[in-house]
C-alpha positions in Angstrom: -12.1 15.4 7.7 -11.6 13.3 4.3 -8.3 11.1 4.4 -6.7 10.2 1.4 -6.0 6.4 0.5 -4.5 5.8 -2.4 -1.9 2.8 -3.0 1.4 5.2 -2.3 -0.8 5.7 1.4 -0.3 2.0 1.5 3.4 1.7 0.9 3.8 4.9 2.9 1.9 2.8 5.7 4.3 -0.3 5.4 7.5 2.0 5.4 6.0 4.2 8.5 5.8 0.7 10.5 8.8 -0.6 9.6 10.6 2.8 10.5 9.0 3.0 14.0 9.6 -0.8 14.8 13.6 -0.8 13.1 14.5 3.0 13.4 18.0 2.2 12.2 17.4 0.1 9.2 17.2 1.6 5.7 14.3 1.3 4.2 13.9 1.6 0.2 10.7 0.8 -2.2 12.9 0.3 -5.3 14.0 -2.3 -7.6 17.7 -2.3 -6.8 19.8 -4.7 -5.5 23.2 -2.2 -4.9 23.9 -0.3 -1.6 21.5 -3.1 0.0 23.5 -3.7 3.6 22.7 -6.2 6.5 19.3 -5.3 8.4 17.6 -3.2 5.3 14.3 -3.3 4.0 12.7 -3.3 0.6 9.0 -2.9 0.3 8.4 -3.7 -3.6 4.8 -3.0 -5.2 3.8 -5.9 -7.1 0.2 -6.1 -8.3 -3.2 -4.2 -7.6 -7.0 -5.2 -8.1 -10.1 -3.5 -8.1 -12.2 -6.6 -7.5 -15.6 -4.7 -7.0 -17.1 -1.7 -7.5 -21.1 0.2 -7.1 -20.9 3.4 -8.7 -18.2 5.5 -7.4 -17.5 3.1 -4.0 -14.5 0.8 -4.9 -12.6 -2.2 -3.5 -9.0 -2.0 -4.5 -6.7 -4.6 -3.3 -2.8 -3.8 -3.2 0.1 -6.4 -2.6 3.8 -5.7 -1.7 6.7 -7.5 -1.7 8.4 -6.6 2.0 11.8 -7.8 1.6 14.4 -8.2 4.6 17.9 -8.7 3.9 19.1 -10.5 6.9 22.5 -9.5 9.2 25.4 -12.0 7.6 27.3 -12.7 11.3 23.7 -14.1 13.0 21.8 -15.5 10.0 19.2 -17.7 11.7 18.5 -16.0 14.8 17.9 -12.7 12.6 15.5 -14.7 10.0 13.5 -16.0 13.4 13.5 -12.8 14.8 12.0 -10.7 12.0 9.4 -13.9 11.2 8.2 -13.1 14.9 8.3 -9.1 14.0 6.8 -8.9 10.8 3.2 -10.1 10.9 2.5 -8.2 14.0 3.9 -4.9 12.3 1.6 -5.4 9.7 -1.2 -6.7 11.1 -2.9 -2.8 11.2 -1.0 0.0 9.5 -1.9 3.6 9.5 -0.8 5.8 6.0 0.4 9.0 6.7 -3.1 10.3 6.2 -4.3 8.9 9.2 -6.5 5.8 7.7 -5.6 2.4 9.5 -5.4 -0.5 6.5 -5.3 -4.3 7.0 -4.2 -7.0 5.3 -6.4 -9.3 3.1 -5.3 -12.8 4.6 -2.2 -13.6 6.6 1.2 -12.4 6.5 3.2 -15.0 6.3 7.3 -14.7 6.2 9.2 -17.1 3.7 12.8 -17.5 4.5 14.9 -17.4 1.2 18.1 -19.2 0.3 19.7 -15.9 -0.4 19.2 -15.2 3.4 16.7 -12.6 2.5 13.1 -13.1 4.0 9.9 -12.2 1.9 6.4 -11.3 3.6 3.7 -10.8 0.6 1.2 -8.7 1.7 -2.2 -8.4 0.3 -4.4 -4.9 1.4 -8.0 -4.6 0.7 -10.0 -1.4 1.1 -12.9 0.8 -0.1 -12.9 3.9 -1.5 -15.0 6.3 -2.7 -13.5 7.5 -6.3 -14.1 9.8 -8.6 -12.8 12.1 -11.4 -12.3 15.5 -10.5 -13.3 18.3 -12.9 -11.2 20.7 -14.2 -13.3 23.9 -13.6 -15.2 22.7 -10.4 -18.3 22.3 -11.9 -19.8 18.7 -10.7 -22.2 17.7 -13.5 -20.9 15.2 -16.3 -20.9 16.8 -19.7 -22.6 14.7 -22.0 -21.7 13.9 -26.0 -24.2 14.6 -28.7 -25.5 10.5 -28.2 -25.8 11.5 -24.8 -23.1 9.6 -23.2 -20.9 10.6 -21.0 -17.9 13.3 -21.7 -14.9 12.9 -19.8 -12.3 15.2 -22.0 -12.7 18.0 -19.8 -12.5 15.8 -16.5 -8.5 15.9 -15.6 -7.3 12.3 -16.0 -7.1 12.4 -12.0 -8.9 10.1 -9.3 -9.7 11.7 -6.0 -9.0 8.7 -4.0 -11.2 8.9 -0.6 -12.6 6.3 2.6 -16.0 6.3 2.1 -18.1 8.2 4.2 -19.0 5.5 6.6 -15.3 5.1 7.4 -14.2 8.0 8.2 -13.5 8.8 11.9 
C-alpha cells in the first residue's frame, strides 16, 4: 500500500496528536488571532525545504509554528505543563495516511510574554515525487531539441514514501 506524505499530511499529523493528547482544546492552523480562548492551539506553517534530491527521491523538510495559548487563572503551572507535553507529542507523529514523521532536531518549547508558548518544529522526510500525466501514459514527451515536455503533464506532484519505507 502507497501512503501519501505531502506537507498538509504533516500538519494533519501535528493536529491528530494534539487532538488525541487535549481532546477538548480547539485546535486551528490559521493566521487569526480572534475567537482564540484559554487552552487552544494554533499549528501555523512557516517555511519548507527541499534540501536534496536523486532523480525523483526527494528530501523535503517542513516547519511549523505550534502555538499554545495558555489558561489565564493558572498561567505558570499551564506553561510548565504543556513544556513537559509537547516534545513528547511530537517526538513521532503519524499523518492520517498512516506514515509516522519525526522531527529534524529538538522540540524545544519557548515561553512567550504574551503567555502563549511556541514549539518550532522542523520535519524531514523522503519522498518519491513525480508529475503525473494527464492521459496515463508514463513516457516524457520530448520538444523538437529533444528536451523534455511537461505541457501535457498536469501541474500535480504525486507525493509518495519511497519504496524502502513503506510498511
Amino acid at each position: 500500500m502507497k501512503r501519501e506524505l505531502t506537507f498538509e499530511q504533516v500538519r494533519d499529523g501535528i493536529i491528530l496528536a494534539l487532538k488525541k493528547a487535549y481532546p477538548n482544546a480547539a485546535i486551528r492552523s490559521d493566521r487569526t488571532l480572534q475567537s482564540v480562548n484559554d487552552g487552544d492551539y494554533n499549528v501555523i506553517f512557516i517555511t519548507f525545504s527541499e534540501p536534496e534530491k536523486l532523480m525523483n527521491i526527494r528530501k523535503y523538510t517542513v516547519t511549523f509554528d505550534v502555538i499554545y495559548y495558555a489558561e489565564r487563572n493558572n498561567v505558570t503551572d499551564d506553561l510548565l505543563r504543556v513544556s513537559t507535553d509537547l516534545p513528547l507529542l511530537l517526538e513521532t507523529i503519524t499523518t492520517p495516511s498512516g506514515a509516522k514523521v519525526h522531527p529534524e532536531g529538538s522540540v524545544e518549547p519557548v515561553i512567550q510574554d504574551d503567555d502563549t508558548l511556541h514549539c518550532i518544529v522542523r520535519y524531514a522526510y523522503h519522498v518519491d515525487a513525480r508529475r503525473v500525466h494527464v492521459d496515463g501514459d508514463e513516457s516524457t514527451p520530448y520538444d523538437i531539441h529533444g528536451n523534455p515536455d511537461d505541457t501535457e503533464l498536469m501541474r500535480v506532484l504525486d507525493l509518495r514514501l519511497p519504496p524502502t519505507e513503506e510498511e
